[in-house]
N, CA, C and O atoms as CSV, one atom per row, in Angstrom:
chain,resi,resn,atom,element,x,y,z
A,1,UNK,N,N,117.946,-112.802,-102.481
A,1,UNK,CA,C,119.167,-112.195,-101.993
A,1,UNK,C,C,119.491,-112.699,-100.596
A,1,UNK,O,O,118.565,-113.173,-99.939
A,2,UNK,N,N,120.804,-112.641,-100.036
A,2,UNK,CA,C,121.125,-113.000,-98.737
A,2,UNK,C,C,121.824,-111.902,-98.440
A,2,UNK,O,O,121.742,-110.992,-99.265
A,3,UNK,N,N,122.667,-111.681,-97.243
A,3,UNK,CA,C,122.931,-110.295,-96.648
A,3,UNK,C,C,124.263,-111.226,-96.179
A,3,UNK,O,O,124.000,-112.003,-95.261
A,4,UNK,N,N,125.573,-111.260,-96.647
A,4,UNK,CA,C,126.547,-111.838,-96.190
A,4,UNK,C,C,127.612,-111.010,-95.471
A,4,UNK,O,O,128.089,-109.994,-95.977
A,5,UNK,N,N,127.973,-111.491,-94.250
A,5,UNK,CA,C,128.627,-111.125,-92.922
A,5,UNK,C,C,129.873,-111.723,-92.755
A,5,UNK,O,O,129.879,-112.894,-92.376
A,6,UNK,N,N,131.186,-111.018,-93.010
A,6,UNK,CA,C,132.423,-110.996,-93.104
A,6,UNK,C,C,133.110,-110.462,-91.665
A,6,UNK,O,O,132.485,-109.960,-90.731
A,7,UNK,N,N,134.280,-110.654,-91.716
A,7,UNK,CA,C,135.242,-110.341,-90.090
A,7,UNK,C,C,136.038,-109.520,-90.977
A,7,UNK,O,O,136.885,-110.091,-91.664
A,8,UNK,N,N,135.861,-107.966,-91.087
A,8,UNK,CA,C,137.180,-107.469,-91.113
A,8,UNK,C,C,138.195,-106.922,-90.326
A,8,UNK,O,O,137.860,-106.289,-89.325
A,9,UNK,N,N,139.309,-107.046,-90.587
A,9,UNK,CA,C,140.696,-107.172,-89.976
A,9,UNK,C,C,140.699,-106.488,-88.447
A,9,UNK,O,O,141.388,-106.942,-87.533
A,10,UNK,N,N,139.921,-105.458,-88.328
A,10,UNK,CA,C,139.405,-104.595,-87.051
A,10,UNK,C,C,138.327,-105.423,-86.376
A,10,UNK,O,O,137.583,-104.750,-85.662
A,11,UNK,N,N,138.089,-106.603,-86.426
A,11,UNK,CA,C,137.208,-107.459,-86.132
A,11,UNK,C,C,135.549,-107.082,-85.996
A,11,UNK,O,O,134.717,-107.609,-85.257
A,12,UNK,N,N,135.396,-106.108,-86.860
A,12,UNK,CA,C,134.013,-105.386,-87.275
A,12,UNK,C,C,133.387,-106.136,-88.217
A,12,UNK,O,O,134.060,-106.515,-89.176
A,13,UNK,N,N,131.777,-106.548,-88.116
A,13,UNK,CA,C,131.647,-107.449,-89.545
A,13,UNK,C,C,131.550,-106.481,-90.494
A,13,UNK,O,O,131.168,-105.389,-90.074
A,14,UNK,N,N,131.815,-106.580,-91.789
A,14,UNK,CA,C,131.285,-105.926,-92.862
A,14,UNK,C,C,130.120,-106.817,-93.944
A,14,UNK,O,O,130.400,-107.864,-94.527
A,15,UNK,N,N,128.994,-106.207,-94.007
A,15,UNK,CA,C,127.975,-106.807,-94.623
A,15,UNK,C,C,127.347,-106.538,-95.968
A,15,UNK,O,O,126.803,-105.434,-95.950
A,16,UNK,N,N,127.231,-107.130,-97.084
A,16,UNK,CA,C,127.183,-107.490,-98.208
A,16,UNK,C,C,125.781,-108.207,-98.776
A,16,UNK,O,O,125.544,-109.409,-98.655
A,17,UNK,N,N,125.005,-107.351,-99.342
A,17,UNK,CA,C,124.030,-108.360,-100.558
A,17,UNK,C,C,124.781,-109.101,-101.277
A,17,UNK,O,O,125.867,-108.636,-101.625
A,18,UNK,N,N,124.429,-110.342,-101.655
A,18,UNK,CA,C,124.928,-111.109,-102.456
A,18,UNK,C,C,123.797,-111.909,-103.225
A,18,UNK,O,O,122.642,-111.752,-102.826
A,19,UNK,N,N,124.040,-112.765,-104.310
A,19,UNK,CA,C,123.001,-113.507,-104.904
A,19,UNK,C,C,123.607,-114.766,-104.349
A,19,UNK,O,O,124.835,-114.832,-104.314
A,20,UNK,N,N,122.659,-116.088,-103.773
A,20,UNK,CA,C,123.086,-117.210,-103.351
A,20,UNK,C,C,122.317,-118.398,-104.478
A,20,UNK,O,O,121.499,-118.229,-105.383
A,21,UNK,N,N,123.029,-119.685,-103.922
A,21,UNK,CA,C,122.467,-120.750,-104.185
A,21,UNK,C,C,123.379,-122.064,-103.101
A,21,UNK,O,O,124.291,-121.945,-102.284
A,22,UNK,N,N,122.476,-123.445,-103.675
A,22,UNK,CA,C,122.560,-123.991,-102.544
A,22,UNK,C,C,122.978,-125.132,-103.360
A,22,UNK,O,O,122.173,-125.434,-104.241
A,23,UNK,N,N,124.239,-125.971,-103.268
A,23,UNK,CA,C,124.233,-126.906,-104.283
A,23,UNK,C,C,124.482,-128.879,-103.404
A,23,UNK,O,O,125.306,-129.779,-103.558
A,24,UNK,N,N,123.077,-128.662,-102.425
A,24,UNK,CA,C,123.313,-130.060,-101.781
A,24,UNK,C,C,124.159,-129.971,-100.463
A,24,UNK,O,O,123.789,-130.382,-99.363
A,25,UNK,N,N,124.986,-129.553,-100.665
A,25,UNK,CA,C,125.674,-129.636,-99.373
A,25,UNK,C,C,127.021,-128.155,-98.687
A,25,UNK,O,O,127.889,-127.981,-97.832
A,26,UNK,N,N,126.212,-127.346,-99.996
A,26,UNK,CA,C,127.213,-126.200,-99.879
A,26,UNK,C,C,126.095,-124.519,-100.312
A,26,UNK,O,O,125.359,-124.419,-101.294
A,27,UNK,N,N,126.271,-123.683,-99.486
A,27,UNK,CA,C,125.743,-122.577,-100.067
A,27,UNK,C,C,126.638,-121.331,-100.642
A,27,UNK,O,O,127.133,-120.415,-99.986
A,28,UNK,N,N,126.694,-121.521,-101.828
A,28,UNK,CA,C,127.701,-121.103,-102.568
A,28,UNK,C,C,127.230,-119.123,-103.210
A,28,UNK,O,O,126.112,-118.726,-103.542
A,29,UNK,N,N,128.003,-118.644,-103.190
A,29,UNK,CA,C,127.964,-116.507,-103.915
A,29,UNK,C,C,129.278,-116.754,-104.726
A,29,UNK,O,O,129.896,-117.779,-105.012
A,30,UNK,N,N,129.423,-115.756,-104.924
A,30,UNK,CA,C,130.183,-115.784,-106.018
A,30,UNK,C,C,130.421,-113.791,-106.031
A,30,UNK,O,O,129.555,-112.945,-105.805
A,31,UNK,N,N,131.828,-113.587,-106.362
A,31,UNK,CA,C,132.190,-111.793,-106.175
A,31,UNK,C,C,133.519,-112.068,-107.011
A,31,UNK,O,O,134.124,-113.122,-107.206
A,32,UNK,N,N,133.806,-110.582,-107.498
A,32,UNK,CA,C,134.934,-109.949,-108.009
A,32,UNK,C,C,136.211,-110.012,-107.458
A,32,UNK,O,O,136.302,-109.429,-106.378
A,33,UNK,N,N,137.240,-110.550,-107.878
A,33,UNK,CA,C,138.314,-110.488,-106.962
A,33,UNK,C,C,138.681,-109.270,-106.750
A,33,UNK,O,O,138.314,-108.439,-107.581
A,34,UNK,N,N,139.545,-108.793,-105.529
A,34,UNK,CA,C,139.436,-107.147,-105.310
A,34,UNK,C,C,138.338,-106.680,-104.046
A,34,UNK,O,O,138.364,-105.721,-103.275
A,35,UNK,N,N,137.785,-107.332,-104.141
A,35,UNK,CA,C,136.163,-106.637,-103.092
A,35,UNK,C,C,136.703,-106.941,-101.519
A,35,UNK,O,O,137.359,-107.927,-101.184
A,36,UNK,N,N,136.262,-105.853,-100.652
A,36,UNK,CA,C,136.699,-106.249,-99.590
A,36,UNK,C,C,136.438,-107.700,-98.697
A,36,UNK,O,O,137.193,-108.116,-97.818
A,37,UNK,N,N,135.092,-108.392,-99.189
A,37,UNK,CA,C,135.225,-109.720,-98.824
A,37,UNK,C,C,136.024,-110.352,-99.095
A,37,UNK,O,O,136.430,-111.159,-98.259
A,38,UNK,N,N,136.635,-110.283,-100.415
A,38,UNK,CA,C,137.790,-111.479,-100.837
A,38,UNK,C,C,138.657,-111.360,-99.465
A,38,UNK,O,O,138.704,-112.287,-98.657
A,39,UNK,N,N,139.368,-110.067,-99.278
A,39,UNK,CA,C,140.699,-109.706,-98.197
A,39,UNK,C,C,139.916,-110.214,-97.256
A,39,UNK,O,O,140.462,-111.234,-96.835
A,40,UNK,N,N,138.746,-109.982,-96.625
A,40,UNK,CA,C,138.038,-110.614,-95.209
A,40,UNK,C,C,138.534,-111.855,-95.191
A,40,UNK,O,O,139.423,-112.172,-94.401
A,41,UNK,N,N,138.014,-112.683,-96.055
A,41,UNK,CA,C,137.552,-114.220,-96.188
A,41,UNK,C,C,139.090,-114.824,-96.338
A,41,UNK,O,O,139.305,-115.960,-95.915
A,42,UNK,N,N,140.578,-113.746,-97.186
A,42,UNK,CA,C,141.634,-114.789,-97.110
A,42,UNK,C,C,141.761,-114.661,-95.654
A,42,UNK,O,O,141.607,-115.809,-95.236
A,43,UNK,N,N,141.987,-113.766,-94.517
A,43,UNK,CA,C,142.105,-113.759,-93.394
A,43,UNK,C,C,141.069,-114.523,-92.461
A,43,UNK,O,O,141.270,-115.164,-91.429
A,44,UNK,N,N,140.236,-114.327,-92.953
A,44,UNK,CA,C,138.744,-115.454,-91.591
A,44,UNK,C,C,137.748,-116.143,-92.463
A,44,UNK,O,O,136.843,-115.480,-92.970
A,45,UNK,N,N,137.819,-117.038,-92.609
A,45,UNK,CA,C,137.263,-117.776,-93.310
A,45,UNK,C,C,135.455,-118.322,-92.622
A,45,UNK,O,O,134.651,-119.134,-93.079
A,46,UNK,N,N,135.396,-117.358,-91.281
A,46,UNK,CA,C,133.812,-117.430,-90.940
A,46,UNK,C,C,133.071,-116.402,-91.430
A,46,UNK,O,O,133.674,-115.332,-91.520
A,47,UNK,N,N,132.237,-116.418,-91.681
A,47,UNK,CA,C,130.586,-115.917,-92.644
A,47,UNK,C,C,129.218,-115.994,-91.495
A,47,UNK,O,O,129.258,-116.364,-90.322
A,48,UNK,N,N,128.246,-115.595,-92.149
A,48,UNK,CA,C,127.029,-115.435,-91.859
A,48,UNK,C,C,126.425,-114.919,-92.758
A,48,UNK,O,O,126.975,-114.047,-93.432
A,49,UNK,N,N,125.211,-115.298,-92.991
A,49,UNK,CA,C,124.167,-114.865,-93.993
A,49,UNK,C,C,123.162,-115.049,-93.748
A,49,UNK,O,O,122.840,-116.088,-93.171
A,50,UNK,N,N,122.151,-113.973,-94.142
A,50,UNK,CA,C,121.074,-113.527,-93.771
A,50,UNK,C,C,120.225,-114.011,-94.836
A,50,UNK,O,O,120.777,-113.646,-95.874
A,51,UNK,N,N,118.824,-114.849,-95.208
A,51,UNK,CA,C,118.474,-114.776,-95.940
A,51,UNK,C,C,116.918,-114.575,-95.413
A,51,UNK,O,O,116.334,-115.068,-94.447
A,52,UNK,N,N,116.460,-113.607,-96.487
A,52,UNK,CA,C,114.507,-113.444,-96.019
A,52,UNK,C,C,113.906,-113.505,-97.313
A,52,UNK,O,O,114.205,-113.315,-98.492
A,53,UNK,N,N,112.668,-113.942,-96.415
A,53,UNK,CA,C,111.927,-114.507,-97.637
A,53,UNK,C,C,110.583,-113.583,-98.160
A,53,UNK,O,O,109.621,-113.210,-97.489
A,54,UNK,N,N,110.892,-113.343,-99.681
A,54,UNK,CA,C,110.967,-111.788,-100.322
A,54,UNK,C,C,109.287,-111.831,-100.081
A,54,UNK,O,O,108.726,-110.736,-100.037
A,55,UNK,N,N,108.485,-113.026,-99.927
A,55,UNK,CA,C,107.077,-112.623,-99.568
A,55,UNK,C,C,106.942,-112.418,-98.375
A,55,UNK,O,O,105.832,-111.954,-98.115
A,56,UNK,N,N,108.048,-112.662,-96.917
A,56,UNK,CA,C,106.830,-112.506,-95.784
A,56,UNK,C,C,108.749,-111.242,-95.673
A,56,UNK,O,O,109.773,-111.410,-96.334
A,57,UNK,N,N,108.545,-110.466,-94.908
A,57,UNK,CA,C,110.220,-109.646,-94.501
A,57,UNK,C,C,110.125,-110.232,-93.464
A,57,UNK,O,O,111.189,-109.915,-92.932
A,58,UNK,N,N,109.485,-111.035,-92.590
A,58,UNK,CA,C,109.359,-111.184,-91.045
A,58,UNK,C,C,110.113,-112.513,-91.087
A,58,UNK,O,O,110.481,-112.848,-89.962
A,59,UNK,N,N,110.481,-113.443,-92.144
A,59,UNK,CA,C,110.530,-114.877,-92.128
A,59,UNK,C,C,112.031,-114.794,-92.784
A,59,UNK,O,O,112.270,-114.426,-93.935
A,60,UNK,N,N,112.971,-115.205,-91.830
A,60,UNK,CA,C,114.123,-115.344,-92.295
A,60,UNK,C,C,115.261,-116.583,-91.980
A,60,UNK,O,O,115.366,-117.085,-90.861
A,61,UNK,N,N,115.826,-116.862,-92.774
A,61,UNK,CA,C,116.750,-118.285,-92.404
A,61,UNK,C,C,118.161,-117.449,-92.142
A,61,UNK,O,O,118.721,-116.891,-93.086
A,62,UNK,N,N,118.732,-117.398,-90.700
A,62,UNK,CA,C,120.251,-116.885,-90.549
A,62,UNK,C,C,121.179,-118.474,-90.714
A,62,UNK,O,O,120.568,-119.493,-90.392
A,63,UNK,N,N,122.576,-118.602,-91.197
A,63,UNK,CA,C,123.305,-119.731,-91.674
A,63,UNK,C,C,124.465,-118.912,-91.430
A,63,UNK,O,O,124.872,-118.028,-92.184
A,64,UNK,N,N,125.072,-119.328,-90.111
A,64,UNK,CA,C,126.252,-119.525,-89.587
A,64,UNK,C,C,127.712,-120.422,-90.284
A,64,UNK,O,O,127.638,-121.651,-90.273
A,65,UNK,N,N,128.748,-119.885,-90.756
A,65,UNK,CA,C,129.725,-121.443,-91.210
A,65,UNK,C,C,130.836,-120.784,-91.627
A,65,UNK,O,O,131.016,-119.569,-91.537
A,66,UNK,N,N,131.739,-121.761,-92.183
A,66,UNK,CA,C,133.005,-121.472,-93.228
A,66,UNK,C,C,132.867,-121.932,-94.434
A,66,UNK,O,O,132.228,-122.902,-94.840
A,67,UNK,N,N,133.970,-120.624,-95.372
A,67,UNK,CA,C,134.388,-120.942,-96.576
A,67,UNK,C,C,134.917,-122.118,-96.362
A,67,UNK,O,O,135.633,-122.136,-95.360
A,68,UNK,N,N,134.794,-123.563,-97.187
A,68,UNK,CA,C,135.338,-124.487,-97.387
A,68,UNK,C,C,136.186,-124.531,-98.951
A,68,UNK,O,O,137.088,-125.290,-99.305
A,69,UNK,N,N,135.583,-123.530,-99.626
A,69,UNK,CA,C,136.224,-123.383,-101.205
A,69,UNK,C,C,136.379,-122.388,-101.651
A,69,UNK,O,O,135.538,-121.592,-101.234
A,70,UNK,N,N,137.281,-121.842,-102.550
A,70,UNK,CA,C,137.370,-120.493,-103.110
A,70,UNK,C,C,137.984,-120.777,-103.851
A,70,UNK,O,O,139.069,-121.310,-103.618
A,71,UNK,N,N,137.404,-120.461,-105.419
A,71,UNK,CA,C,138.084,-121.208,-106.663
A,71,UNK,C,C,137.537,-120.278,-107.916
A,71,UNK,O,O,136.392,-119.877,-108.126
A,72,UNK,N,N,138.814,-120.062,-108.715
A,72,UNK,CA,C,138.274,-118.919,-109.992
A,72,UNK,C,C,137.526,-119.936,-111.074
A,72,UNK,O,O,136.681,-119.616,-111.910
A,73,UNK,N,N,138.222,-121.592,-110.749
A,73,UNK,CA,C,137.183,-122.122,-112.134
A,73,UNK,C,C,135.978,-122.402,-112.113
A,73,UNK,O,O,135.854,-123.253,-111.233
A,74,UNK,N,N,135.053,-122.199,-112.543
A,74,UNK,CA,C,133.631,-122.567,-112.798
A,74,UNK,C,C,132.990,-120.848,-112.456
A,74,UNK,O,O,132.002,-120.668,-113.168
A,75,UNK,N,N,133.174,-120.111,-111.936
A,75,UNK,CA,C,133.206,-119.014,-111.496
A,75,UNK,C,C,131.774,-117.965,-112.196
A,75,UNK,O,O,130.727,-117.476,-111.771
A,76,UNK,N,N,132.641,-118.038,-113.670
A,76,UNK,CA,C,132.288,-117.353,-114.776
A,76,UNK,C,C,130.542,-117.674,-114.901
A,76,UNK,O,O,129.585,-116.900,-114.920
A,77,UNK,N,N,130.660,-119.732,-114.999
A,77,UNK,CA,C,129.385,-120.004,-115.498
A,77,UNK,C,C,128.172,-119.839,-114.328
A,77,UNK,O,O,126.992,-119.553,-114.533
A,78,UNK,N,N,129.046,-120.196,-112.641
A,78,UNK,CA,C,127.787,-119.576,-111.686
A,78,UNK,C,C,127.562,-118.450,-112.191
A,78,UNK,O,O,126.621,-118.304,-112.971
A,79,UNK,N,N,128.268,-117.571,-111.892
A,79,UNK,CA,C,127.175,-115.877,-111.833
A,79,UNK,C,C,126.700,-115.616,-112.881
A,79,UNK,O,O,126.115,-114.535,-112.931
A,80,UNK,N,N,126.737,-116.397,-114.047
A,80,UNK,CA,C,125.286,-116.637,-114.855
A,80,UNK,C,C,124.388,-117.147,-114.657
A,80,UNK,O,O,123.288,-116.782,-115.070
A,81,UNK,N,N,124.622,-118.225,-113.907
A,81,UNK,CA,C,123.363,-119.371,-113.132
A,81,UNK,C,C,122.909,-118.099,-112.648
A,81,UNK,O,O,121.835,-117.870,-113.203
A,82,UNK,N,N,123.230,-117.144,-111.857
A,82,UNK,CA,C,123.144,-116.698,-110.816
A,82,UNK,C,C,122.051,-115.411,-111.225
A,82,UNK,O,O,120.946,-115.018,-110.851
A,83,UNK,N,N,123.137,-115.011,-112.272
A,83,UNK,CA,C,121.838,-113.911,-113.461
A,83,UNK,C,C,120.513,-114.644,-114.052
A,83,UNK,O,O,119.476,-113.982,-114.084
A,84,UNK,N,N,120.507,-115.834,-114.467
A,84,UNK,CA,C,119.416,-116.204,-115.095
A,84,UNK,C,C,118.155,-116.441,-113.704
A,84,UNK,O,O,116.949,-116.253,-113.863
A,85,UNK,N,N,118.708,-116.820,-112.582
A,85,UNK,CA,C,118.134,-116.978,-111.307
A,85,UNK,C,C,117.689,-115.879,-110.813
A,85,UNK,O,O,116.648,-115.869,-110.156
A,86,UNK,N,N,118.313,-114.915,-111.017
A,86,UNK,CA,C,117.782,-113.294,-110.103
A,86,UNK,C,C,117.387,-112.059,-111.175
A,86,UNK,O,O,116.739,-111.022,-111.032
A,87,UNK,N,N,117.937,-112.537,-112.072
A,87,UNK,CA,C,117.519,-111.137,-113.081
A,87,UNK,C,C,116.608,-112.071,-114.729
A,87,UNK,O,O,116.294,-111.413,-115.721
A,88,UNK,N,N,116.415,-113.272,-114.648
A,88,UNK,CA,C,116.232,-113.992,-115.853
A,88,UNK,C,C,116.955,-113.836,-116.779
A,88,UNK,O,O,116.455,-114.028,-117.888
A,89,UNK,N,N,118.879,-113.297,-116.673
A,89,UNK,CA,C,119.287,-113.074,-117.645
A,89,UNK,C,C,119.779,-114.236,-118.278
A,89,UNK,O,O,118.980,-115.148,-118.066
A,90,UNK,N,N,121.073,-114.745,-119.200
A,90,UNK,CA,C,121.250,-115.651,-119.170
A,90,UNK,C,C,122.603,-115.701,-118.871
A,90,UNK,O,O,123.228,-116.716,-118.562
A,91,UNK,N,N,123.205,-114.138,-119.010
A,91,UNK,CA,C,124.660,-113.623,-118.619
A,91,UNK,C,C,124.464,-112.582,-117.867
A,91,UNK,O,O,123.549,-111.766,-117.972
A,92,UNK,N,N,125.694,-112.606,-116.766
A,92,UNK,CA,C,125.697,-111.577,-115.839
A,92,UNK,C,C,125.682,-110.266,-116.641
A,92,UNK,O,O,126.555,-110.316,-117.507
A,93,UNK,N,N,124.844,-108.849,-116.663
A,93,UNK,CA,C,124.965,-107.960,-117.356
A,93,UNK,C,C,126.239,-107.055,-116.992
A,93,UNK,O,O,126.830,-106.206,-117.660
A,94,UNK,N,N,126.481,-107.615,-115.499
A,94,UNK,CA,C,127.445,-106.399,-114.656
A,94,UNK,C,C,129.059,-106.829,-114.798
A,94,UNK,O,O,129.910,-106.019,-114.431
A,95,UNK,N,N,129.304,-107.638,-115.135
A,95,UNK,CA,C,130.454,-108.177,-115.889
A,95,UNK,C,C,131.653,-106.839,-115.910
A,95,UNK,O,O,131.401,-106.262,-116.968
A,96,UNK,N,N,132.410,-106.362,-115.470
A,96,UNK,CA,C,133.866,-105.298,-116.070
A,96,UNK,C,C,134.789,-105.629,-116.259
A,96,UNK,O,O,135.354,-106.196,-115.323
A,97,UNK,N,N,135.636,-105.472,-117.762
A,97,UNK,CA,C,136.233,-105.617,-118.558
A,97,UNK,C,C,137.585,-106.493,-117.940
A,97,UNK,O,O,137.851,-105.874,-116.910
A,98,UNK,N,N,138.532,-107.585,-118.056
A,98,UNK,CA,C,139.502,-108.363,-116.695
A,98,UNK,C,C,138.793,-108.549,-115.442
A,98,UNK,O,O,139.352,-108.994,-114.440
A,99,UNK,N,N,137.546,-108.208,-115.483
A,99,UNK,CA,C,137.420,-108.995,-114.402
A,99,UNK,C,C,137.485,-110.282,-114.025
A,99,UNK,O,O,137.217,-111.136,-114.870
A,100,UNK,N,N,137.831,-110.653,-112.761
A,100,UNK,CA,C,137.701,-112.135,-112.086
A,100,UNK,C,C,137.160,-112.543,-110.914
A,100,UNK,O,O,137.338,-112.134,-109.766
A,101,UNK,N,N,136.580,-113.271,-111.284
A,101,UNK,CA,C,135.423,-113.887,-110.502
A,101,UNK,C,C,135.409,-115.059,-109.657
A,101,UNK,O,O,135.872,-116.110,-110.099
A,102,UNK,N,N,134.879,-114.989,-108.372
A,102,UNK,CA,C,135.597,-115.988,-107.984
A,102,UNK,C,C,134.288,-116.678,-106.753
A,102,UNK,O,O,134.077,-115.982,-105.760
A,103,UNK,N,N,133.635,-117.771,-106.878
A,103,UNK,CA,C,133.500,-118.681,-106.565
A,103,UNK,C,C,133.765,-119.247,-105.316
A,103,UNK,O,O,134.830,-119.842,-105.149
A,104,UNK,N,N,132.714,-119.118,-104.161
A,104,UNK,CA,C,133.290,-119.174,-102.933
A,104,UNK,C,C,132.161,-120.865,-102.324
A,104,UNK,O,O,131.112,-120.839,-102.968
A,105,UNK,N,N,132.180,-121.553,-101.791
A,105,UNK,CA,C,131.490,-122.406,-100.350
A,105,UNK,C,C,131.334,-122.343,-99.263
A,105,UNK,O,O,132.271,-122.539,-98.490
A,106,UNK,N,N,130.133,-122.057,-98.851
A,106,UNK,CA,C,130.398,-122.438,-97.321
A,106,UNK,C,C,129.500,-123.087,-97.009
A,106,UNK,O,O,128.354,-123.063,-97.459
A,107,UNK,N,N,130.255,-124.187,-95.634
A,107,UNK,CA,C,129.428,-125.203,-95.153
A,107,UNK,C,C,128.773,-124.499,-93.714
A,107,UNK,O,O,129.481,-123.801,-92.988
A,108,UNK,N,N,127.462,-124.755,-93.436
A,108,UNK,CA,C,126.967,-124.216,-92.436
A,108,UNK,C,C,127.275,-124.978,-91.202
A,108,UNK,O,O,127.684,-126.128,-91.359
A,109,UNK,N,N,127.180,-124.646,-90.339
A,109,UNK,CA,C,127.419,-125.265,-88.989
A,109,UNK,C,C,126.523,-124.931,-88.309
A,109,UNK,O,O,126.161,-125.867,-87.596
A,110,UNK,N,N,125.629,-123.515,-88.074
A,110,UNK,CA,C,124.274,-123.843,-87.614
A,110,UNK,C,C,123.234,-123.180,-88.151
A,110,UNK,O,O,123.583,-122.085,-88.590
A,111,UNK,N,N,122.461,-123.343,-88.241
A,111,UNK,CA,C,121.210,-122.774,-89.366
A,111,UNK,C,C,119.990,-122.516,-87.900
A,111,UNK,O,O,119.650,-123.289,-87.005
A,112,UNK,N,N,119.637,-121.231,-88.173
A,112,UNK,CA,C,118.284,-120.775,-87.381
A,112,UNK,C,C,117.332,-120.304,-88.536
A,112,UNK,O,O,117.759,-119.562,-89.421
A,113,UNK,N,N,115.896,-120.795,-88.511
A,113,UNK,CA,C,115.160,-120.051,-88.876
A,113,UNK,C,C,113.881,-119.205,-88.254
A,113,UNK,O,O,113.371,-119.571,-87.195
A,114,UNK,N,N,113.436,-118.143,-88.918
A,114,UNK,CA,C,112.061,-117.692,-87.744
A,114,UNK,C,C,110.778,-117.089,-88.699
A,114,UNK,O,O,109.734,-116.715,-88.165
């Protein structure tokens, strides 16, 4: 899991579990259209995410950056990647009925780890 850090409109972050992955040159989540990140992210397109590492809690990588992409196609088949990765499913179980899904990037600009 990562802990993702949004600017909302009151310039307060609002912060979010999310499931991540990393595809080479982009660390990509994936959410419901509707969620208050979507409205964050059309307005500020800077992030932060928290990620720790589930054996030590003390050892964590923070990743500073921007959305570079936000796209409904392919969407569907990440947050299955995403289920088979975090839950061994092979489909997201949490799926609701019209929902849309949407597929986000961001490129980091500075990465700390400790």
């Amino acid at each position: 899991f990562a802990h993702l850090a949004t600017v909302g409109p009151d310039g307060a972050p609002q912060v979010t579990p999310v499931w991540v992955d990393y595809d080479g040159t982009s660390i990509r989540f994936n959410t419901a259209k509707g969620r208050v990140k979507v409205r964050n992210l059309a307005r500020n397109p800077r992030v932060a995410l928290a990620i720790q590492d589930p054996d030590n809690p003390y050892r964590y990588v923070q990743i500073r950056g921007r959305v570079v992409e936000a796209t409904e196609q392919g969407a569907d088949a990440h947050i299955d990647a995403l289920a088979k990765k975090y839950l061994g499913q092979d489909r997201y179980p949490f799926r609701q009925p019209g929902e849309v899904r949407i597929l986000y990037k961001v490129r980091p600009e500075r990465v700390q780890g400790m």
